[in-house]
N, C-alpha and C positions, 0 to 999 in steps of 0.2 A: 559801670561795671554790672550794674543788677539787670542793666536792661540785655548784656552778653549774655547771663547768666539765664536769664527765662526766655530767650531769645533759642539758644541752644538746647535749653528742656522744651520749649514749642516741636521744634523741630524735631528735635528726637521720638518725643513722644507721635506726633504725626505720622515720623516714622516705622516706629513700631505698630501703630495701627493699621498700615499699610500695607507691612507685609503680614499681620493676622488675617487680613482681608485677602490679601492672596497667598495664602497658606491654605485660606477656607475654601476659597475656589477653586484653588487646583485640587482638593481634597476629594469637591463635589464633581467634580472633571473626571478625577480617577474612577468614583466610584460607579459614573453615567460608560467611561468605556468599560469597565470589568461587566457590568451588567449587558453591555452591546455585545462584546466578547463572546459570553456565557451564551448571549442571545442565539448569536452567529452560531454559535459551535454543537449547540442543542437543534438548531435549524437544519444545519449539515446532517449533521449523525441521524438527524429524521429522514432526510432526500437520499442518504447514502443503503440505512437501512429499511427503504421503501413506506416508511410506517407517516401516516400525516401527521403534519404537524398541530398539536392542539393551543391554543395559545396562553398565556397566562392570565388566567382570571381570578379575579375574588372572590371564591365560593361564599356567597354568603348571601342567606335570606333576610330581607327586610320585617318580615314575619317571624321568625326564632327571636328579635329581640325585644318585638311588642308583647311576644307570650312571656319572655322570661321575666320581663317589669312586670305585665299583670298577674306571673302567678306570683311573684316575691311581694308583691301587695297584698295579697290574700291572709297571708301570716299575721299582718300588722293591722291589719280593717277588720281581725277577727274578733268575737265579742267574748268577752274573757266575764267568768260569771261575777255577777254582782249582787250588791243585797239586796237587789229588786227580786233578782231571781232566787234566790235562797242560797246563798253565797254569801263570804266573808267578801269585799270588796279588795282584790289585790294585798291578801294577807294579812288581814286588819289584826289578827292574832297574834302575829309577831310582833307589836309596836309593843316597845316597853319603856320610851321616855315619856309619856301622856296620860293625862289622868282622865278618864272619861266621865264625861256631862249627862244627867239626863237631858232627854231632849223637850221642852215644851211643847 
C-alpha cells in the first residue's frame, strides 16, 4: 500500500513540475511575440510614416560607471582629521565609558 501511495505522489509531483515548466515557457513565448509584435508595429508605423527606423539600443556608457565608482570612492579614501594633524581623532570627545591613561 505505501509503495501506491509514494508511487502516486511521484507522479503527481513530476506532474506538477511539468506543467510549471510549461506554464514558464509559454510565459516566455508570450512575452518573445508581444515584444515581436510591438517590434513589427513600430517598424510599420516608421515605413508608413516615411521616418527611419532607429533600432533599440542600450544607451549607455561604459565610462559613466567607472566615473560613478571612482568618484563614490573619493568620499571614503578621504582623510578625516586626526591627532597627528591637530584633531580629535573621530570624536574622541564624545567617549564617555573610558577612563583615560597617561601615555608613557
Amino acid at each position: 500500500m505505501n509503495e501506491v501511495v509514494a508511487g502516486v505522489i511521484r507522479w503527481t509531483l513530476r506532474l506538477v513540475v511539468f506543467a510549471m515548466g510549461v506554464v514558464f515557457f509559454l510565459s516566455l513565448l508570450a512575452a518573445a511575440a508581444v515584444l515581436a509584435v510591438v517590434w513589427a508595429l513600430r517598424a510599420l508605423w516608421a515605413r508608413l510614416t516615411g521616418k527611419p527606423v532607429a533600432p533599440w539600443t542600450m544607451r549607455m556608457d561604459p565610462r559613466t560607471g567607472w566615473s560613478t565608482v571612482y568618484r563614490s570612492t573619493a568620499r571614503w579614501t578621504a582623510q578625516a582629521p586626526s591627532a597627528r594633524q591637530g584633531g580629535e581623532a573621530g570624536g574622541a570627545r564624545d567617549i564617555t565609558d573610558v577612563v583615560p591613561r597617561e601615555i608613557r
